[in-house]
LORONU-854592 format. One line per field, with one value per residue (C-alpha): x, y, z; residue in three letters; residue number from 0. Coordinates in nm, 3 decimals, always signed. Layout:
<kezas>
x: c(X;...)
y: c(Y;...)
z: c(Z;...)
rest: c(Ala;...)
nr: c(NUM;...)
</kezas>
This chain:
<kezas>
x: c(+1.064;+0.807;+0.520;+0.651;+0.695;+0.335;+0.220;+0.380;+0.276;-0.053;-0.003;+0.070;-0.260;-0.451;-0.666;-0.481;-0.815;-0.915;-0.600;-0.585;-0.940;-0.818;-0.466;-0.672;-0.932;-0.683;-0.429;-0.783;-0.838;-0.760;-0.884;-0.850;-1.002;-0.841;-1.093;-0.896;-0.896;-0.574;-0.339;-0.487;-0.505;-0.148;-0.106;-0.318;-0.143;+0.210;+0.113;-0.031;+0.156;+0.307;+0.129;+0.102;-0.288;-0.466;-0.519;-0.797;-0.907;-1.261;-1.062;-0.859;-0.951;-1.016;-1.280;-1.562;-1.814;-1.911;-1.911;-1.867;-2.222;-2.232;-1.893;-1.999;-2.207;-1.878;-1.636;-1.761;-1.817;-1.389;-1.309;-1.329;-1.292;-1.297;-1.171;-1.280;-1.011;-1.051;-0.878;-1.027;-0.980;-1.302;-1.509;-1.660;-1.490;-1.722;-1.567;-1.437;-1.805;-2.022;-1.802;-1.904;-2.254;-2.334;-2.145;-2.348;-2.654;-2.559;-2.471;-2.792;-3.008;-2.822;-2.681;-2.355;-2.043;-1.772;-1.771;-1.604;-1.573;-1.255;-1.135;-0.905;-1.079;-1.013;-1.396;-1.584;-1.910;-1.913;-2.065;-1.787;-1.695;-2.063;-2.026;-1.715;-1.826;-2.119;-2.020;-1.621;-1.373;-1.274;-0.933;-0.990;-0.655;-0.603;-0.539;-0.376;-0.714;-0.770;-0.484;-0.685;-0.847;-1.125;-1.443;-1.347;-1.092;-1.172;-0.855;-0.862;-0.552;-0.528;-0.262;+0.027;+0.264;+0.200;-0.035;+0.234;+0.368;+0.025;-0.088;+0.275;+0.173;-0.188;-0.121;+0.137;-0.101;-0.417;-0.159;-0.017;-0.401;-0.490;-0.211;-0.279;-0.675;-0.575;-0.412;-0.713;-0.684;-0.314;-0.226;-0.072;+0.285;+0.266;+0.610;+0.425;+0.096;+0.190;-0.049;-0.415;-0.425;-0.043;-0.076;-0.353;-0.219;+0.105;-0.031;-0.212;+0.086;+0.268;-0.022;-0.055;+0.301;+0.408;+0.063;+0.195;+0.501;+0.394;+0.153;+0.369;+0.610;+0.312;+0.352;+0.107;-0.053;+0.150;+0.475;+0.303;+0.370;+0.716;+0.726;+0.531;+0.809;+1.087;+0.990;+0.899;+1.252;+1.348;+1.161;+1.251;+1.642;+1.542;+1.369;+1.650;+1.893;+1.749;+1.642;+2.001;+2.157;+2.298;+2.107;+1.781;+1.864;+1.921;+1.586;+1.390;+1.621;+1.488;+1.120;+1.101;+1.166;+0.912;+0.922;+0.715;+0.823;+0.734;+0.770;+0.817;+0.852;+0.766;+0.496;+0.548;+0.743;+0.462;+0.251;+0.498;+0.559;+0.152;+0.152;+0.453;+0.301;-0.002;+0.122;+0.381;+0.086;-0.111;+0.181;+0.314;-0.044;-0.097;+0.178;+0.119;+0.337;+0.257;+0.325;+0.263;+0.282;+0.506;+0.353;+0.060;-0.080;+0.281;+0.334;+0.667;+0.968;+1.089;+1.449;+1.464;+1.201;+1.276;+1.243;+1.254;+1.257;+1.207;+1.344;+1.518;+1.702;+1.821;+1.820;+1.470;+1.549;+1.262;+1.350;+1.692;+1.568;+1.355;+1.650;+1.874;+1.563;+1.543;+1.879;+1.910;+1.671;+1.786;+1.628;+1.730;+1.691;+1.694;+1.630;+1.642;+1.767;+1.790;+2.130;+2.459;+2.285;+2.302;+2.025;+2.237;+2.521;+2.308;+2.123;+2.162;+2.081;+1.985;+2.044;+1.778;+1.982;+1.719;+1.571;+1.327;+1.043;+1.011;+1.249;+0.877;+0.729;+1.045;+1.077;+0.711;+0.824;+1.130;+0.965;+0.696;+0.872;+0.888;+0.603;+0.622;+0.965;+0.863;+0.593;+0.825;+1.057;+0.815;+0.745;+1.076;+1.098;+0.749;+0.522;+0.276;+0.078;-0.250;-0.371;-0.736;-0.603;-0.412;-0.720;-0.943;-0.725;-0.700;-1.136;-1.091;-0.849;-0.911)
y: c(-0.935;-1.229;-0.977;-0.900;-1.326;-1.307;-1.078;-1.237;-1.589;-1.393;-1.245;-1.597;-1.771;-1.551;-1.704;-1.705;-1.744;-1.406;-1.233;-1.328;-1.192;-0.841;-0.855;-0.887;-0.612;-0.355;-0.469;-0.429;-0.126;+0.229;+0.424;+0.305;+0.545;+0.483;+0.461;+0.386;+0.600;+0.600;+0.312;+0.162;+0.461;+0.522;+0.154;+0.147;+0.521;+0.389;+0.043;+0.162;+0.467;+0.533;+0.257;+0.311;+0.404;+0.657;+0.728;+0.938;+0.979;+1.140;+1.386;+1.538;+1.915;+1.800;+1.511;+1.499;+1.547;+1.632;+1.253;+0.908;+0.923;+1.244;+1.188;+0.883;+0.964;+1.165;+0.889;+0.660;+0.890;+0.973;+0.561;+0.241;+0.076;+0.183;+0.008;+0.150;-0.003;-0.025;-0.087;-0.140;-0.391;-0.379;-0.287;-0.074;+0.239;+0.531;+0.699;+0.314;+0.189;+0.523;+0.551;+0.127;+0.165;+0.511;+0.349;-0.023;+0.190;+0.373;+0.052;-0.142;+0.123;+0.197;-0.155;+0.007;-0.208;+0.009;-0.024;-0.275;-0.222;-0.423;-0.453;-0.569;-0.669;-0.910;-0.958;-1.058;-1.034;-0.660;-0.386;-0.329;-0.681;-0.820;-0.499;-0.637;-0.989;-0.816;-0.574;-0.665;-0.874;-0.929;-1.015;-1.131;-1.103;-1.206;-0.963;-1.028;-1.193;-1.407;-1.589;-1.771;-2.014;-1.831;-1.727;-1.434;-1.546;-1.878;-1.868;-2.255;-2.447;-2.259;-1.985;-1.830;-2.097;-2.458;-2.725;-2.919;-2.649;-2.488;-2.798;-2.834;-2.400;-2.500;-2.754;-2.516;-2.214;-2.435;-2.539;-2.231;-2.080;-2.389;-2.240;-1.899;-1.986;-2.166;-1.878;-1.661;-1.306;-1.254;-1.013;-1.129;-1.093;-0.702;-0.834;-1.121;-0.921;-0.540;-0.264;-0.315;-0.375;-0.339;-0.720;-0.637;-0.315;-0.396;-0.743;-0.531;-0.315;-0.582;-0.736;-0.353;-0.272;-0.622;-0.615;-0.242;-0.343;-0.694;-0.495;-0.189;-0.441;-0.616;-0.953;-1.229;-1.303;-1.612;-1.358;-1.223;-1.532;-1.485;-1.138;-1.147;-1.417;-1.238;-0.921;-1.094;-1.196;-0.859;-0.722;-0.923;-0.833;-0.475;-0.433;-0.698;-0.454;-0.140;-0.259;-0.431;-0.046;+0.167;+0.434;+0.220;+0.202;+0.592;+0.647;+0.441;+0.550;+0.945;+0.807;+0.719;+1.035;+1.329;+1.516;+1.496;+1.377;+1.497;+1.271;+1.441;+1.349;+1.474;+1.291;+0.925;+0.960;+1.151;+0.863;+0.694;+0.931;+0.983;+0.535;+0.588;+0.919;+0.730;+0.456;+0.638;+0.882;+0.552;+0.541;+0.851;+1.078;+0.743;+0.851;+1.232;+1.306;+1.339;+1.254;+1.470;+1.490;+1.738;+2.027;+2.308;+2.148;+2.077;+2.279;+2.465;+2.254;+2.279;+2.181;+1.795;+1.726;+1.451;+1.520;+1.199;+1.291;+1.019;+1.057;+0.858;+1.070;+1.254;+1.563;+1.735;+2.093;+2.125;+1.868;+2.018;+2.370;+2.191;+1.965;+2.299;+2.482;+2.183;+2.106;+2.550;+2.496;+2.191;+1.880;+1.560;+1.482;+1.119;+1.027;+0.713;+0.784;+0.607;+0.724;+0.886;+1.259;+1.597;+1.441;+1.130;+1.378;+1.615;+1.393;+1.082;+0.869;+0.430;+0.439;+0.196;+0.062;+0.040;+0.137;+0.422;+0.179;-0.052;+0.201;+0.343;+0.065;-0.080;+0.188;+0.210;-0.172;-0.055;+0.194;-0.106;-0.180;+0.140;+0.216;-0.207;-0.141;+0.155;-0.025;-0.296;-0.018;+0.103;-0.221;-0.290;+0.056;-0.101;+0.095;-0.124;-0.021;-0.200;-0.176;-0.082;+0.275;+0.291;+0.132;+0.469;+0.719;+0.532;+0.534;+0.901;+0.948;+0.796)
z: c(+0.891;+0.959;+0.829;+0.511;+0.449;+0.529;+0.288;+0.005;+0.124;+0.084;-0.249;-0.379;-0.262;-0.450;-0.711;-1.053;-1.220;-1.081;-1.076;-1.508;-1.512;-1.388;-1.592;-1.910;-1.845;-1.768;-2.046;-2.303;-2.151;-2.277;-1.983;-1.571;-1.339;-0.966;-0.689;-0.309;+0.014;+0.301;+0.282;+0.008;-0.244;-0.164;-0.264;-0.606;-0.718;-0.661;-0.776;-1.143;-1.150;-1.521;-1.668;-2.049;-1.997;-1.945;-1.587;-1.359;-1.027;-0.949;-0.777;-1.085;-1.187;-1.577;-1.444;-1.690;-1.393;-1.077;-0.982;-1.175;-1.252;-1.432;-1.573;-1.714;-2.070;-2.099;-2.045;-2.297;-2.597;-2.489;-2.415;-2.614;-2.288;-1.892;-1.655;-1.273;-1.043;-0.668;-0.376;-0.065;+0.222;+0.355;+0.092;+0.269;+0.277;+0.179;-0.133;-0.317;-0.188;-0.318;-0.663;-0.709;-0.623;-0.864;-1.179;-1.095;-1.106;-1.397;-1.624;-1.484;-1.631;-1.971;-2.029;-2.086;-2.229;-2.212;-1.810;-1.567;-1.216;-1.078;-0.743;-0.486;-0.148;+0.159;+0.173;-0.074;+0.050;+0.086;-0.101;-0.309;-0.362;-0.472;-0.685;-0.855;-0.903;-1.103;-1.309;-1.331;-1.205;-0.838;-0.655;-0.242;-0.113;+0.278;+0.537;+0.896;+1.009;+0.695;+0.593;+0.300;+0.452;+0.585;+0.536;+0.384;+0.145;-0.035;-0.265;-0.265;-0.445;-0.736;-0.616;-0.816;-0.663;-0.783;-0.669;-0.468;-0.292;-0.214;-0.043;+0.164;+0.211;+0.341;+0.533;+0.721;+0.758;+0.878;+1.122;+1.279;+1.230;+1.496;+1.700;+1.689;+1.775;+2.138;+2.231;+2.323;+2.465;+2.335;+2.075;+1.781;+1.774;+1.603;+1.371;+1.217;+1.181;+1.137;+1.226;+1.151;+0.759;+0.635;+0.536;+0.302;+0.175;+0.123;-0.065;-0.304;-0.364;-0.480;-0.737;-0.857;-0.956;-1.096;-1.324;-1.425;-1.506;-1.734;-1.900;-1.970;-2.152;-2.297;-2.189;-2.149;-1.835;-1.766;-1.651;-1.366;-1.167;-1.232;-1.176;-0.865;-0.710;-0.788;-0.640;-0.326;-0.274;-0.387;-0.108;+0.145;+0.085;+0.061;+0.393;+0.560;+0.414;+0.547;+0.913;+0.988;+0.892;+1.150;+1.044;+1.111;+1.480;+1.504;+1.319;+1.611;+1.894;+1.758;+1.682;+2.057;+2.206;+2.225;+1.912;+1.548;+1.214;+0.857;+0.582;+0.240;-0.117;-0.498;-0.762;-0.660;-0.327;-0.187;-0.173;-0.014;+0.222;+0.275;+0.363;+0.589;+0.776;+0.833;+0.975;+1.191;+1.335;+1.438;+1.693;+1.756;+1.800;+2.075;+2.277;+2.262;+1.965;+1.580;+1.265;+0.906;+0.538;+0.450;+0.285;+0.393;+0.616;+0.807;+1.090;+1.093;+1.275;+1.602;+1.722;+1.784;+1.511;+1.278;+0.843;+0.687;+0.329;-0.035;-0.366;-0.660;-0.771;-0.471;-0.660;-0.577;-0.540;-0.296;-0.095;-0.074;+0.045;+0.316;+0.396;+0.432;+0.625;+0.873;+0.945;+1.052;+1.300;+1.515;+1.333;+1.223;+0.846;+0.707;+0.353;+0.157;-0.255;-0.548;-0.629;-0.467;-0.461;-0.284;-0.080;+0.018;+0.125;+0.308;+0.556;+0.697;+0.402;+0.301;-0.061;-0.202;-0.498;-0.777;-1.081;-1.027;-1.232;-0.893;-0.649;-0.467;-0.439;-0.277;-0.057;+0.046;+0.182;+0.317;+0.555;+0.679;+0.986;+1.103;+1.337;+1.435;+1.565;+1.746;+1.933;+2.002;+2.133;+2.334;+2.476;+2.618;+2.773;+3.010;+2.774;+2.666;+2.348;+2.356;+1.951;+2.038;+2.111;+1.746;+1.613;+1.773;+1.639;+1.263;+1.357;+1.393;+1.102;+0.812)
rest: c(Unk;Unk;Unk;Unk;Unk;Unk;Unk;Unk;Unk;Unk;Unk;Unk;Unk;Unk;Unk;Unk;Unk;Unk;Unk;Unk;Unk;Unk;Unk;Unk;Unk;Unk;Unk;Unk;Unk;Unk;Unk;Unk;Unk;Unk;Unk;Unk;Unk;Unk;Unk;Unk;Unk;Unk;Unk;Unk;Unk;Unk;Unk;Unk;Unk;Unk;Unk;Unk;Unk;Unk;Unk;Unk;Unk;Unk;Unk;Unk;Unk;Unk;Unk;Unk;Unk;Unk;Unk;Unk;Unk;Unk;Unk;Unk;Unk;Unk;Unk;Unk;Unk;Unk;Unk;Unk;Unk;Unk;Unk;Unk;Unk;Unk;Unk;Unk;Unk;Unk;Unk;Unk;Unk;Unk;Unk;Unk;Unk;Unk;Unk;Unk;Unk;Unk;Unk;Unk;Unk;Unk;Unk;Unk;Unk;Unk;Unk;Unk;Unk;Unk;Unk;Unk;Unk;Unk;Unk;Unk;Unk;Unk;Unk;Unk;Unk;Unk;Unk;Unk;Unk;Unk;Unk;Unk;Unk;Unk;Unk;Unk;Unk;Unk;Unk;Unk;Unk;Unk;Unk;Unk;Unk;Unk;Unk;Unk;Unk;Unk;Unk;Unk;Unk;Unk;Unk;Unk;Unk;Unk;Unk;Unk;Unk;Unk;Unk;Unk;Unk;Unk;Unk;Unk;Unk;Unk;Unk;Unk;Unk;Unk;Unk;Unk;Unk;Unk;Unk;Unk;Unk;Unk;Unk;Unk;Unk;Unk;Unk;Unk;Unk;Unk;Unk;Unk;Unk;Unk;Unk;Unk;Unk;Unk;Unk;Unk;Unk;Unk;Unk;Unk;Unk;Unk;Unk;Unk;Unk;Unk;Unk;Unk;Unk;Unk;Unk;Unk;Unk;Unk;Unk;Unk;Unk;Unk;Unk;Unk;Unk;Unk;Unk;Unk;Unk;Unk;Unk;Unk;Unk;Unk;Unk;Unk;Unk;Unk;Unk;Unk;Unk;Unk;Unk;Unk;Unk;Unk;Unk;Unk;Unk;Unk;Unk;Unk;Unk;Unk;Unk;Unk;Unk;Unk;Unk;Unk;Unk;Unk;Unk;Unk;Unk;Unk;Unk;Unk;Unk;Unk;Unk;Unk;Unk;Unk;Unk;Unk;Unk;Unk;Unk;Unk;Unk;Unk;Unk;Unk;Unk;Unk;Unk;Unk;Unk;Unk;Unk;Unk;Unk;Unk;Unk;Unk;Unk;Unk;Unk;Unk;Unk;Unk;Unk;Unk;Unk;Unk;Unk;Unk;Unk;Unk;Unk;Unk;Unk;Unk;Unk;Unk;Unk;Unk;Unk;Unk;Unk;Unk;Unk;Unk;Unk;Unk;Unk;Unk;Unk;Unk;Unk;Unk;Unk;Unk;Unk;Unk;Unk;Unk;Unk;Unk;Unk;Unk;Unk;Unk;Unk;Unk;Unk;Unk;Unk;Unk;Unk;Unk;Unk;Unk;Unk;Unk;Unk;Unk;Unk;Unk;Unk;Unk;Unk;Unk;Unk;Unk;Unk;Unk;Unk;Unk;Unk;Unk;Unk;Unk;Unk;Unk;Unk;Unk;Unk;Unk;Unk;Unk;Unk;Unk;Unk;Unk;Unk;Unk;Unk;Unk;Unk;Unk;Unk;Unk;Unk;Unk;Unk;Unk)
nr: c(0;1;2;3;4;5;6;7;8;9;10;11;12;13;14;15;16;17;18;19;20;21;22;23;24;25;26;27;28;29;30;31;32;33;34;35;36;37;38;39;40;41;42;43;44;45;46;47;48;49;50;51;52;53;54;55;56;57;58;59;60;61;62;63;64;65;66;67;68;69;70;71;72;73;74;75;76;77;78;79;80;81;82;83;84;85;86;87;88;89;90;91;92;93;94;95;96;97;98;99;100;101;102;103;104;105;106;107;108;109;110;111;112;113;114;115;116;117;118;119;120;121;122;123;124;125;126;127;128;129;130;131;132;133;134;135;136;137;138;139;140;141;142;143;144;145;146;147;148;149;150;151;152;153;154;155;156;157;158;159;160;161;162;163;164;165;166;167;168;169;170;171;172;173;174;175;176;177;178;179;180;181;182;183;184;185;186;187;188;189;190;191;192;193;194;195;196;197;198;199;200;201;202;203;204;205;206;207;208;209;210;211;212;213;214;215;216;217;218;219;220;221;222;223;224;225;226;227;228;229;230;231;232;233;234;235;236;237;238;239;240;241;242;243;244;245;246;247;248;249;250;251;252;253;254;255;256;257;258;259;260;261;262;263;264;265;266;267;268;269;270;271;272;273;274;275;276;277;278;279;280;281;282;283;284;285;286;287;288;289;290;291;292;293;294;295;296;297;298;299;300;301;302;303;304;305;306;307;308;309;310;311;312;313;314;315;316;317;318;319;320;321;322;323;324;325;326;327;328;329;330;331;332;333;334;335;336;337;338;339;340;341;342;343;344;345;346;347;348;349;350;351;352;353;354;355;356;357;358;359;360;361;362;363;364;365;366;367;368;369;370;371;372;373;374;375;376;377;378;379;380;381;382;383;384;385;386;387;388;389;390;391;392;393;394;395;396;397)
</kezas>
């Protein structure tokens, strides 16, 4: 996949100044508090999922407070030292952009030190961003529209790859940018760019988890660029692996007809499956159909409806009974495992051979091409799917 080459390329233009900034904060740390919305929370909760920290969200039940700012006298009287990460693309996005702003104002008027307020943008000059670069440490990764040379991703020379091989990398991306530029009024060739921000997201997943795993074994700084190349080749086997399966072609051939598809997992695998539902409803709600989490707010399945259904260890009793349930009633059921499971033998099944420390973020890569192959499907059937309409409904979603 030419999109998933991208967002490594990405990943390793990043500034290594400001990615070390980051790596130490949350390795000093005893306390992050996650701050993302859509895409990109799904991203920052499977990317620092079971660090050895101690995690929150504004959303959990035993917050200390209505809101960071009345949570905040709380925090540091239970903390040595808080790290508030967030993720956010834009910068913009209400909750990331409301939580930054509060806890600024809160540390401007009680000169706190036990605050920093990290984050992972692709524009640097937005709230949340100027935010960062004040009161914390800040990360611009490239999306699809700013490959890092533009304006809003200065990442220079100093990238995780060397200085030889950035300049041979630069020279190449200035290059095809001057390409891409003359051809004016075309879209962007949806396999090299994915669907609006998957480069970004999927960028950031890959800085989250490979800091979460350094720091878990408490290495130095200096092994994330290691780390960070290796599981960018690791990636790109997994998701050749998984798109060049038989069972990959059946899953599209059933996406294209008229029917719905739930996506369903447990702890980690349901943000996974949340990434993947979103993505897949972008295209199906576009065309008349839907997409869903599984759970409450699922409707009940119909005959012809596809379950597509995540889990290591293939063993999820739940999962199981909902595999059973939809299989009774007519439906397709495809999971991808961890392991050789009752799950694996129950549906059609990609076993995603690897340990269950890196096996969701793998998967969450794995499932990527989905909703691109289904537009490309689409496309050769004489249905033409401009993105402006998947861009409305994500306007109306999320």
């Amino acid at each position: 996949m030419r999109y998933i080459s991208r967002v490594v390329e990405n990943v390793k233009r990043v500034r290594k100044s400001d990615l070390r900034a980051i790596y130490e904060d949350l390795s000093e740390a005893d306390c992050i508090i996650l701050v993302g919305e859509g895409r990109s929370q799904g991203a920052l909760f499977i990317g620092m999922g079971q660090i050895n920290k101690t995690v929150r969200t504004v959303e959990d039940i035993d917050f200390p407070g209505r809101n960071i700012l009345d949570a905040a006298p709380k925090l540091e009287r239970m903390h040595r030292k808080i790290v508030v990460l967030v993720n956010s693309g834009s910068g913009e996005t209400p909750i990331p952009k409301i939580v930054a702003q509060q806890l600024a104002e809160y540390i401007e008027k009680t000169h706190s030190e036990k605050f920093k307020i990290d984050a992972i943008v692709s524009n640097p000059d937005s709230s949340v961003g100027k935010i960062a670069k004040s009161f914390g440490s800040l990360v611009v990764l490239a999306g699809r529209e700013n490959r890092g040379g533009g304006r809003r991703s200065k990442c220079g020379n100093e990238g995780i790859n060397d200085s030889s091989r950035n300049s041979a990398a630069d020279a190449g991306v200035v290059a095809k940018d001057a390409r891409v530029e003359k051809q004016e009024g075309r879209e962007e060739d949806i396999l090299e760019s994915g669907i609006m921000n998957d480069i970004y997201e999927l960028g950031s997943l890959l800085i989250l988890q490979k800091m979460k795993e350094c720091i878990n074994e408490g290495e130095e700084f200096e092994c994330l660029t290691a780390a960070i190349n290796e599981e960018g080749r690791a990636i790109r086997d997994v998701v050749s692996d998984f798109i060049r399966c038989e069972l990959y072609g059946d899953i599209i051939d059933e996406l294209e007809r008229r029917n719905r598809i739930i996506i369903g997992g447990f702890g980690p695998a349901r943000h996974v499956a949340m990434m993947t539902a979103i993505r897949l409803q972008h295209v199906k709600r576009a065309i008349g159909d839907d997409a869903y989490l599984a759970g409450p707010f699922a409707p009940r399945p119909r005959a012809g409806d596809i379950l597509f259904l995540i889990s290591w260890s293939g063993e999820t009793l739940p999962l199981l009974e909902w595999c059973r349930k939809h299989k009774e009633i007519g439906g397709s059921v495809y999971s991808i495992v961890g392991n050789y499971s009752t799950l694996a033998e129950q549906s059609k099944s990609f076993r995603l051979n690897a340990p269950v420390s890196v096996f969701y973020e793998r998967a969450t890569f794995a499932l990527s091409p989905l909703p691109l192959h289904l537009v490309e499907r689409l496309r050769e059937r004489g249905f033409e799917l401009p993105e402006y309409i998947m861009r409305w409904f994500h306007s109306i979603m999320q």
